[in-house]
Every structure is written in structure tokens, then in C-alpha cells.
Backbone and ligand atoms as CSV (ligand in chain L), in Angstrom:
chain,resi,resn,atom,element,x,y,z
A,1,UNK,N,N,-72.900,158.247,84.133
A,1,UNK,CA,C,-72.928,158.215,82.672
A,1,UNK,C,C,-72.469,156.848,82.181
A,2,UNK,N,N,-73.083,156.038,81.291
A,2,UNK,CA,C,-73.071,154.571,80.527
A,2,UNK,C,C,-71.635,155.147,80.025
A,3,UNK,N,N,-70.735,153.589,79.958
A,3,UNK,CA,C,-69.764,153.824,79.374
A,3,UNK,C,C,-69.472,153.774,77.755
A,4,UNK,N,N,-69.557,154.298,77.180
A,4,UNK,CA,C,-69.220,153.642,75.943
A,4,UNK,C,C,-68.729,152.698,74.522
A,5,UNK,N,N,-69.464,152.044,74.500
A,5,UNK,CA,C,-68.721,150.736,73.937
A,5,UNK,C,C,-68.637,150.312,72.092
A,6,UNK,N,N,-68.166,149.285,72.143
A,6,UNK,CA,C,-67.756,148.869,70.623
A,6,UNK,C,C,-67.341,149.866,69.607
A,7,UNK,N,N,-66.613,149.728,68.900
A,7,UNK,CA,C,-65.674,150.392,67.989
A,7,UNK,C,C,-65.812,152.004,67.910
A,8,UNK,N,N,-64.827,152.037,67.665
A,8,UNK,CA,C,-64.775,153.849,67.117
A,8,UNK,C,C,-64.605,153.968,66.222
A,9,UNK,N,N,-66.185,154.628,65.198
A,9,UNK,CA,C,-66.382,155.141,64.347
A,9,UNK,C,C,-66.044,156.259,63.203
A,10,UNK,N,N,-65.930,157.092,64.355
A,10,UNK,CA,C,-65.353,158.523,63.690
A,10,UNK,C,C,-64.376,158.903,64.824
A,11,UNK,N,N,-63.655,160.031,64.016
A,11,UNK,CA,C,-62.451,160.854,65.118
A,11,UNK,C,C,-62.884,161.931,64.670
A,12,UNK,N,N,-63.993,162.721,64.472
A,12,UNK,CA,C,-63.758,164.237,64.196
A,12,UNK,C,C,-62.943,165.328,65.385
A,13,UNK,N,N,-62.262,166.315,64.702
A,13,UNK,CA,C,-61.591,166.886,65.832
A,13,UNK,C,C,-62.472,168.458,66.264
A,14,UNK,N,N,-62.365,168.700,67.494
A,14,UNK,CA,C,-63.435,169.220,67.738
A,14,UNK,C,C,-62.551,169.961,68.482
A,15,UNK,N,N,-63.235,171.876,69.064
A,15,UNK,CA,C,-62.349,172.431,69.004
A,15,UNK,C,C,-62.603,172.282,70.890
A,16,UNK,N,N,-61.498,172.565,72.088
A,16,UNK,CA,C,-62.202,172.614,73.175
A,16,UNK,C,C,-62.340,173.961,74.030
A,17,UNK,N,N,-62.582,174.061,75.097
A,17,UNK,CA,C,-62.520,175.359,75.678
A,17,UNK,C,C,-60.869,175.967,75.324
A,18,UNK,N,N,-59.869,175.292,75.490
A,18,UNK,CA,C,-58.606,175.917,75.597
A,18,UNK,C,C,-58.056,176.144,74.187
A,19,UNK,N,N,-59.544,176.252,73.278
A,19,UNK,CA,C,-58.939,176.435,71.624
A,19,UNK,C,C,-58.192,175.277,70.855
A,20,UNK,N,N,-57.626,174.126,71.709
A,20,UNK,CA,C,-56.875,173.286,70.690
A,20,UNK,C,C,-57.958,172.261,69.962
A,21,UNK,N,N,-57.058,171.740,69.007
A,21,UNK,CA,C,-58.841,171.278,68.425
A,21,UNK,C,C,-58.045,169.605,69.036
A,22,UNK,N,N,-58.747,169.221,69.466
A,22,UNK,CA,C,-58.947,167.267,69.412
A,22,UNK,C,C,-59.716,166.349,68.823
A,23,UNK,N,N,-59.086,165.027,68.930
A,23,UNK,CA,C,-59.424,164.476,68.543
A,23,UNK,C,C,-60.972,163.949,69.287
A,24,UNK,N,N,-62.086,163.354,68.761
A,24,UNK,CA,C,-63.083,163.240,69.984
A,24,UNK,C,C,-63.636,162.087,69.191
A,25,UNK,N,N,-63.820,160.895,69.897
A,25,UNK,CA,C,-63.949,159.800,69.562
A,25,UNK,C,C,-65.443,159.188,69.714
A,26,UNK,N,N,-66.425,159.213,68.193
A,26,UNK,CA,C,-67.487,158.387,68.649
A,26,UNK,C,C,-67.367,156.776,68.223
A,27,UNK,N,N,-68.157,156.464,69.669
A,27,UNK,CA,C,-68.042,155.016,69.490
A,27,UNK,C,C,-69.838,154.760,68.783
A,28,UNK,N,N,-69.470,153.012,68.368
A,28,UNK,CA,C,-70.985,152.610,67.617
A,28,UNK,C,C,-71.413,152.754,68.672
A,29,UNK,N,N,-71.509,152.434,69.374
A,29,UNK,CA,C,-72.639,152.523,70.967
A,29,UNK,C,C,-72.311,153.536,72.102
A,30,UNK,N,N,-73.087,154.492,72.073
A,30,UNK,CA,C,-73.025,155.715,72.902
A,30,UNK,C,C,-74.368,156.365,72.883
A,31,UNK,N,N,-74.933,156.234,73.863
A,31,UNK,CA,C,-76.327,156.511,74.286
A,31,UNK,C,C,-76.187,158.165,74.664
A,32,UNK,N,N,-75.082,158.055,75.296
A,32,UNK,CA,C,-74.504,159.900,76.099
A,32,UNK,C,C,-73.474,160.907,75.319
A,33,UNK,N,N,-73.603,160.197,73.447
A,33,UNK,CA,C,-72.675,160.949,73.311
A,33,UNK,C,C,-72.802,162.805,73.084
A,34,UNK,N,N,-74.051,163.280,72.948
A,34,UNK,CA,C,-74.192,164.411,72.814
A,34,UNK,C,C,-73.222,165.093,74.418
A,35,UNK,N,N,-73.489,164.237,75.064
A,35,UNK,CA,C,-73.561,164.659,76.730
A,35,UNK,C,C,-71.968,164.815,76.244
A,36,UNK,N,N,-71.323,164.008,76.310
A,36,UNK,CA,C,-69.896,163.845,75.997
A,36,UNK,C,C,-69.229,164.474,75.473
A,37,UNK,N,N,-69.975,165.075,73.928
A,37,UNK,CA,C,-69.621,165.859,73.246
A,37,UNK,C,C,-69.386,167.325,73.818
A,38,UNK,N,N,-70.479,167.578,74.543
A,38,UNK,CA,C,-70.724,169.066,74.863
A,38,UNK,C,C,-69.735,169.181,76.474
A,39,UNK,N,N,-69.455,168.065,77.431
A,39,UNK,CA,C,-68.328,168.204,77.901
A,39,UNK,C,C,-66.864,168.099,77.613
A,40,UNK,N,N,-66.720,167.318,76.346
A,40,UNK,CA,C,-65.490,167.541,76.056
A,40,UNK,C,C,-65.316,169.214,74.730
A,41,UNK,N,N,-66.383,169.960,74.580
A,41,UNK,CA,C,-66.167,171.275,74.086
A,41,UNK,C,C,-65.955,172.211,75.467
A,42,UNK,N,N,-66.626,172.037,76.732
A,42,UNK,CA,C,-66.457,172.799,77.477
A,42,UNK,C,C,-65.348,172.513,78.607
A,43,UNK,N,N,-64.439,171.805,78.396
A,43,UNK,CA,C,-63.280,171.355,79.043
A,43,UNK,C,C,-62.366,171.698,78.366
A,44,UNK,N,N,-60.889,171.616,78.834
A,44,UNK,CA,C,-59.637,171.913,78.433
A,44,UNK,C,C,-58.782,170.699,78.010
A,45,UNK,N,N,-58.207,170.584,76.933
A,45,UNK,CA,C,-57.736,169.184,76.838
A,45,UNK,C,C,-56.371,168.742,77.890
A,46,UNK,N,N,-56.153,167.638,77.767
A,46,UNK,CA,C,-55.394,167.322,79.112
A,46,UNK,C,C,-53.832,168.109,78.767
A,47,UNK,N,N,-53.542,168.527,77.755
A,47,UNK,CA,C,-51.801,169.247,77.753
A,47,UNK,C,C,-51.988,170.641,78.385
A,48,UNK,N,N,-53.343,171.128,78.170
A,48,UNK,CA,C,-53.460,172.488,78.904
A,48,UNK,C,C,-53.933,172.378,80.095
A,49,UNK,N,N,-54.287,171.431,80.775
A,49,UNK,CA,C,-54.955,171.608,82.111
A,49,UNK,C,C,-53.689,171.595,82.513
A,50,UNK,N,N,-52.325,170.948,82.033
A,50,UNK,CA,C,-51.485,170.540,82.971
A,50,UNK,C,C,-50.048,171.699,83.116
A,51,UNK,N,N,-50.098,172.606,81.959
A,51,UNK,CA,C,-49.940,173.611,82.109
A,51,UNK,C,C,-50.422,174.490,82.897
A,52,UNK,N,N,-51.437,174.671,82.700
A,52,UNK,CA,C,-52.508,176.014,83.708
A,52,UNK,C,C,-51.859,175.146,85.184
A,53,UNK,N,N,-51.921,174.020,85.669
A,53,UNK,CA,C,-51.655,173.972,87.188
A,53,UNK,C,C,-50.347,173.808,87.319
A,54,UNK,N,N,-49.427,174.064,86.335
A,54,UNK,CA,C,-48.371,174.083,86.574
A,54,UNK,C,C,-47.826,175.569,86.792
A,55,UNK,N,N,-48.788,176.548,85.546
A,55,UNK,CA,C,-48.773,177.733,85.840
A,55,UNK,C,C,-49.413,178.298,87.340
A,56,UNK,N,N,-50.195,177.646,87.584
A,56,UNK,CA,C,-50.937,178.255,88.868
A,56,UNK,C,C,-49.678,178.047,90.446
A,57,UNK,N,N,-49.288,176.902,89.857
A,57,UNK,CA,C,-48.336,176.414,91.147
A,57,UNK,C,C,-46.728,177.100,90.979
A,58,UNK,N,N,-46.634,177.791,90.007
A,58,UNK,CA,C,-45.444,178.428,90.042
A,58,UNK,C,C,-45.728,180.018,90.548
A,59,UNK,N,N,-46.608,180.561,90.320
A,59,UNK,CA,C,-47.498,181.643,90.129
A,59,UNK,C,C,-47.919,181.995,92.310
A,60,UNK,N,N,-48.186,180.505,92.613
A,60,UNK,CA,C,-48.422,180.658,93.912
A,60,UNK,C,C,-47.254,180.480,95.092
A,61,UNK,N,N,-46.522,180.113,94.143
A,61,UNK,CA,C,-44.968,179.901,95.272
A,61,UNK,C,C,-44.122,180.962,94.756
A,62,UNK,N,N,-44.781,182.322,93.861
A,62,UNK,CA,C,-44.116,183.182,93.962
A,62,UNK,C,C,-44.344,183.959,94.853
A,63,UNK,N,N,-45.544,183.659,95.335
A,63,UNK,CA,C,-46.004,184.654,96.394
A,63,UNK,C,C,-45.975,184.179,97.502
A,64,UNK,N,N,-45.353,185.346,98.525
A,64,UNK,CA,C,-44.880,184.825,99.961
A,64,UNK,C,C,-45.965,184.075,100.883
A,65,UNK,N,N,-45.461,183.479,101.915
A,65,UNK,CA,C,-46.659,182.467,102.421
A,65,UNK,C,C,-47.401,183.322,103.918
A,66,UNK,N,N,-48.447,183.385,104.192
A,66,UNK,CA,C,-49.177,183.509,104.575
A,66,UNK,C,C,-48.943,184.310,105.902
A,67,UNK,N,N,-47.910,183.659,106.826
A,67,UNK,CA,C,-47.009,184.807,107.693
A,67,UNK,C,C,-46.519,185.595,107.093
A,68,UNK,N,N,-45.338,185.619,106.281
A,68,UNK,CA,C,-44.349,186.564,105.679
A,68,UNK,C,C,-45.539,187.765,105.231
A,69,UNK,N,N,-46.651,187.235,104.565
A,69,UNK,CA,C,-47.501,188.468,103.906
A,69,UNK,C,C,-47.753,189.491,105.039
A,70,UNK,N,N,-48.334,188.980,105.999
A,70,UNK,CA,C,-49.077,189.483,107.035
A,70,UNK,C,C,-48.002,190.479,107.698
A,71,UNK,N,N,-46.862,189.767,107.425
A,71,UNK,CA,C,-45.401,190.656,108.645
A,71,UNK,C,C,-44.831,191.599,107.647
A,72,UNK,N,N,-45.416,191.420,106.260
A,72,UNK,CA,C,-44.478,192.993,105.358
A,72,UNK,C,C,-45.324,193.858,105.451
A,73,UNK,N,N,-46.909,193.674,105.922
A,73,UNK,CA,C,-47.534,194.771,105.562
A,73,UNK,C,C,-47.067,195.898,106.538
A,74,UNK,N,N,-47.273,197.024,106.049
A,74,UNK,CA,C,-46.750,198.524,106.805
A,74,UNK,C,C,-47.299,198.924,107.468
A,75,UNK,N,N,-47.111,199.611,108.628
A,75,UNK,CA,C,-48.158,200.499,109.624
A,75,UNK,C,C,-49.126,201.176,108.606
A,76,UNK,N,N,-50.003,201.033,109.285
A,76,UNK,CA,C,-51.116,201.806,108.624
A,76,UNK,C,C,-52.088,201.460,107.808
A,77,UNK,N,N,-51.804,200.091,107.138
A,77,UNK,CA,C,-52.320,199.070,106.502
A,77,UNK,C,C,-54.063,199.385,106.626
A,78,UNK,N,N,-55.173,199.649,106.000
A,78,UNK,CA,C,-56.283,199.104,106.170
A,78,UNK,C,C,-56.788,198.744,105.204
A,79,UNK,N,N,-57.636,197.572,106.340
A,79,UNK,CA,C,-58.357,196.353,105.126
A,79,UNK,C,C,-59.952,196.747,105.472
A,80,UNK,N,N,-60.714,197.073,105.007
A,80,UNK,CA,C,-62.554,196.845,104.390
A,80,UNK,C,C,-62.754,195.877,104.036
A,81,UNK,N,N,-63.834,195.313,104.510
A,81,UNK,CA,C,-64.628,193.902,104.406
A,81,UNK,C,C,-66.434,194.300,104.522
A,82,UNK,N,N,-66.526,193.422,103.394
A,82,UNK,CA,C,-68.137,193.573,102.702
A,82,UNK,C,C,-68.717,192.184,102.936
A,83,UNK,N,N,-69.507,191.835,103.305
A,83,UNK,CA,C,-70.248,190.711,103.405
A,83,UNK,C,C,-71.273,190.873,102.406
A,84,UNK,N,N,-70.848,190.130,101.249
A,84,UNK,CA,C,-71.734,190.693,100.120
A,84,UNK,C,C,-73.223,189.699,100.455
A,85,UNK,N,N,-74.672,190.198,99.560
A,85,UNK,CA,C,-75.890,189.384,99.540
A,85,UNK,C,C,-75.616,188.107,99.201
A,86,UNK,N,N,-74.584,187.816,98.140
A,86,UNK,CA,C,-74.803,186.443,98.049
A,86,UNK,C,C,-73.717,185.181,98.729
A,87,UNK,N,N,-73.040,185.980,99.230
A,87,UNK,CA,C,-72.582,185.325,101.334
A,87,UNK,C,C,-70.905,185.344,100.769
A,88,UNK,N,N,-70.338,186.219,99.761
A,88,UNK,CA,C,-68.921,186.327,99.567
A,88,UNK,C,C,-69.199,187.290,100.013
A,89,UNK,N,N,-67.139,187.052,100.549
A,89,UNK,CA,C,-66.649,188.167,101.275
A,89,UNK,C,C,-65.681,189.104,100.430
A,90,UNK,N,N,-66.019,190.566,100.143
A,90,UNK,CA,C,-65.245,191.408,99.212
A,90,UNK,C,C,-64.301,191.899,100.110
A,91,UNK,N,N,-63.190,191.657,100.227
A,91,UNK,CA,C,-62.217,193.118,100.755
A,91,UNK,C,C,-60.968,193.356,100.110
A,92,UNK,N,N,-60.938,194.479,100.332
A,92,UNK,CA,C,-59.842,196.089,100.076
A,92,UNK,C,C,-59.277,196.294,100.853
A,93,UNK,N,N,-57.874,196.215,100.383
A,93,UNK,CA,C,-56.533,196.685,101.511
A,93,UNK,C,C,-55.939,197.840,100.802
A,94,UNK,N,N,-55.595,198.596,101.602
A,94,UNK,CA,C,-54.673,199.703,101.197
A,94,UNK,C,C,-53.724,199.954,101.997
A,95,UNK,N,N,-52.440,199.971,101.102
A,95,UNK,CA,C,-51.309,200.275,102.323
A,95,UNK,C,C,-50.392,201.155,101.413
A,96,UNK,N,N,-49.708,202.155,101.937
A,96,UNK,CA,C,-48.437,202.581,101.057
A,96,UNK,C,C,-48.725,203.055,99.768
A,97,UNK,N,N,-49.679,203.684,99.797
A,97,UNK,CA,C,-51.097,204.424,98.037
A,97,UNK,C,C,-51.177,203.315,97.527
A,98,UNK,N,N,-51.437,201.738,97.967
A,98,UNK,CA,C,-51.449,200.614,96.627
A,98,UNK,C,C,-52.628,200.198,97.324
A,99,UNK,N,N,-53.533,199.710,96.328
A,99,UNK,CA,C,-54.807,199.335,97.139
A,99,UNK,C,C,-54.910,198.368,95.973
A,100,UNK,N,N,-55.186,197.261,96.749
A,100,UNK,CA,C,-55.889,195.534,96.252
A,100,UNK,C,C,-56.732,195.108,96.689
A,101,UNK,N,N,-57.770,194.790,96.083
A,101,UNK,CA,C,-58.920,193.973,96.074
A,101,UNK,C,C,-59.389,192.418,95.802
A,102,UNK,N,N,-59.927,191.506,96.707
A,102,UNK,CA,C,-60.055,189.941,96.899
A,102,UNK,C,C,-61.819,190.052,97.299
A,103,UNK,N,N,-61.820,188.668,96.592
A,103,UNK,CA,C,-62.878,188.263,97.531
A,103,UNK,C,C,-63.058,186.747,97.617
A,104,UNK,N,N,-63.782,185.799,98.779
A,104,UNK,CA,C,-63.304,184.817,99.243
A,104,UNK,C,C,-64.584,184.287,100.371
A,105,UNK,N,N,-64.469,183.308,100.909
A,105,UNK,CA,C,-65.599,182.447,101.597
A,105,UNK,C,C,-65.540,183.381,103.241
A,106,UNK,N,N,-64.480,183.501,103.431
A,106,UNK,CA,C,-64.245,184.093,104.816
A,106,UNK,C,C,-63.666,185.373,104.657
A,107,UNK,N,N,-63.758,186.463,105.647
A,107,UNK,CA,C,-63.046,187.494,106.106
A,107,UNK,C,C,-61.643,186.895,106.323
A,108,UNK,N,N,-61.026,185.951,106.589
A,108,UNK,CA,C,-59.696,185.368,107.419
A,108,UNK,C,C,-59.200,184.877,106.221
A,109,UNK,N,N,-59.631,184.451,105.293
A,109,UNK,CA,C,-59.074,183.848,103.680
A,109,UNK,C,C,-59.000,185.434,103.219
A,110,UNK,N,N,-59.866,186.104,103.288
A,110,UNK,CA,C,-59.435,187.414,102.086
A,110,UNK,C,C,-58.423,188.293,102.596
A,111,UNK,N,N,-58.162,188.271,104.063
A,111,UNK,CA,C,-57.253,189.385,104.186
A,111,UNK,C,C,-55.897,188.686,103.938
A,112,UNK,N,N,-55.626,187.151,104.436
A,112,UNK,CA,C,-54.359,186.807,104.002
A,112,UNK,C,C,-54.474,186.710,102.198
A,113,UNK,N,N,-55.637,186.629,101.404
A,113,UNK,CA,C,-55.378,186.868,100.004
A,113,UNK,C,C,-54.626,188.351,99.730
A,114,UNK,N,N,-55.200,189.488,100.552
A,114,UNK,CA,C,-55.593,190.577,100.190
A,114,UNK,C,C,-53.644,190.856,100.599
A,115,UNK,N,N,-53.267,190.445,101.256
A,115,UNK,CA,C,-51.872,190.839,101.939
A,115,UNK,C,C,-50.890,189.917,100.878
A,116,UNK,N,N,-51.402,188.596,100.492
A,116,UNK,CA,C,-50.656,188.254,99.812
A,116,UNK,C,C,-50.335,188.894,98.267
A,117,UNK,N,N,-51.788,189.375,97.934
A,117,UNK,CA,C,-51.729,190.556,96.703
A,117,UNK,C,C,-50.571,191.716,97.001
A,118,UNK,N,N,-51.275,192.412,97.896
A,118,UNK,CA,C,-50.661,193.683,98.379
A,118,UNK,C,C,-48.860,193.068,98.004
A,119,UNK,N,N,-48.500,192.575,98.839
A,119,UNK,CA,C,-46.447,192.455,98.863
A,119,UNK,C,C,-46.332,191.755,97.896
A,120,UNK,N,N,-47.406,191.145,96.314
A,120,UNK,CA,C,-46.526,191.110,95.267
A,120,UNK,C,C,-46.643,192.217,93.903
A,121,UNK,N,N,-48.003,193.009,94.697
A,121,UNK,CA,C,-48.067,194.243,93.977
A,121,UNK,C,C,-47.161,195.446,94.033
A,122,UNK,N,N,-46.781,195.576,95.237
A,122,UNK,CA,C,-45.929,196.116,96.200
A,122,UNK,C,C,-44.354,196.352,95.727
A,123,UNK,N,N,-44.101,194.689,95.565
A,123,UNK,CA,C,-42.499,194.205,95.406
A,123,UNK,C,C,-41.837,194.354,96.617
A,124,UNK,N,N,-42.232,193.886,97.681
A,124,UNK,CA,C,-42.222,194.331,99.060
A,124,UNK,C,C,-41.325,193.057,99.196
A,125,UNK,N,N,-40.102,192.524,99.442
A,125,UNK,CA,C,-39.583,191.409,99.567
A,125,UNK,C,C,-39.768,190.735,100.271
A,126,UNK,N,N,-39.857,189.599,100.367
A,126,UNK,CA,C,-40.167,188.437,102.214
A,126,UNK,C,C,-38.558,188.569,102.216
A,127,UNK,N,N,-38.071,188.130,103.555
A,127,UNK,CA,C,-37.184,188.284,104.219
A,127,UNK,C,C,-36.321,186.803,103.626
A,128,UNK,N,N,-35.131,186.756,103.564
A,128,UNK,CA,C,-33.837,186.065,102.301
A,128,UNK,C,C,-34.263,184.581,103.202
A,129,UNK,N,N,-34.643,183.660,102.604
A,129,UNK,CA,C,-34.894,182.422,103.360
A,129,UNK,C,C,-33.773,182.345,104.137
A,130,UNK,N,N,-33.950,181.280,105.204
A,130,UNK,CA,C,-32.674,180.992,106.163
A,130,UNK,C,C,-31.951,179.681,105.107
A,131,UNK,N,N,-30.566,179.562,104.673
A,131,UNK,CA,C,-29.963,178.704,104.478
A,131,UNK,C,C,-29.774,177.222,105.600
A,132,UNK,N,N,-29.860,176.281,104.577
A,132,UNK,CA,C,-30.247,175.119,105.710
A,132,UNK,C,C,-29.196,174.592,105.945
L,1,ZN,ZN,ZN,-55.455,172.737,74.811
């Protein structure tokens, strides 16, 4: 995409995917600004992207890591796996009457999703970190 050049004309504020409205800057020379326009409506402005991955990264270190999941699940545990038509993998774990559902590129990604669901649906504790 041409970069955009010489002065900025207008600031209309425009609203974006994450609802806040911004500011959106046309310049006199912009060959791509429709293009521009219609990606900066379907994007998130930069204070919320940085939230959401801040939310996502607090959100994912609440949940135990990938051994710990695998070692709370309970005898009896079963997981179903679907190889769906359009090449995702659906599976269903049930353990302890709680049943969670993932789906994911691999069978080996969904069941550690599916376990990592399960013990925070659960409230199944990981074991008290070791003090260092
Ligand atoms: Zn926003």
C-alpha cells in the first residue's frame, strides 16, 4: 500500500471495531484512502489492542501449564475427537460430570486445551508452586 503523503486535511473521527471513535487522518495525497479507511473501521484502536493482550496474557497464566493440566485430570477422564470436513479438530472431555469442549489444528493441541479448560472449569488446583 502507497504511503501517504502531504498535509492532513481532515481529522474526522471515525468509529472502530472496538467502538471507540478516533481520530482518522486524511492526507491531500492518498490514492488508498478508502482502503485505509475501511481498515482502520475494522481494527481496534491501539489502547484496546493493548488491553485485550494484556487481558489475554493474564487470562492465560491463570490457567495451569500444560503438565499440571494433564496431571489434575481424574481417573476416568474421556476425551472425543472429531476430525471435522474442514480439517479442525473438535474435542470433548468429560471428567467428574463437567464436560468441555475445544477445537484446534491438532488432536495434541485440543486435548491439552481441553484439560486446560477442564481444571479451570473444575477449580481443580495445580499443586502450591515450589518456593525458590
Ligand atoms: Zn478502542
Amino acid at each position: 500500500m502507497g504511503q501517504p503523503s502531504g498535509e492532513i486535511v481532515a481529522r474526522p473521527l471515525v468509529a472502530r471495531a472496538c467502538g471507540c471513535m478516533c481520530e482518522f487522518q486524511h492526507y491531500a495525497v492518498d490514492k488508498y484512502r478508502a482502503q485505509r479507511l475501511a481498515k482502520f473501521q475494522k481494527t481496534r484502536c491501539p489502547n484496546c489492542v493493548a488491553k485485550l493482550n494484556e487481558e489475554q496474557k493474564r487470562a492465560a497464566a491463570l490457567l495451569p501449564s500444560k503438565g499440571e493440566a494433564l496431571q489434575l485430570l481424574p481417573n476416568g477422564t474421556q476425551i472425543t475427537m472429531t476430525r471435522r470436513p474442514d480439517g479442525v479438530w473438535a474435542g470433548t472431555l468429560t471428567a467428574s460430570g463437567k464436560t468441555v469442549e475445544a477445537t484446534g489444528d491438532g488432536p495434541q493441541g485440543v486435548s491439552v486445551t481441553l484439560a486446560r479448560l477442564w481444571v479451570a472449569a473444575s477449580g481443580a488446583k495445580p499443586p502450591e508452586p515450589k518456593p525458590k
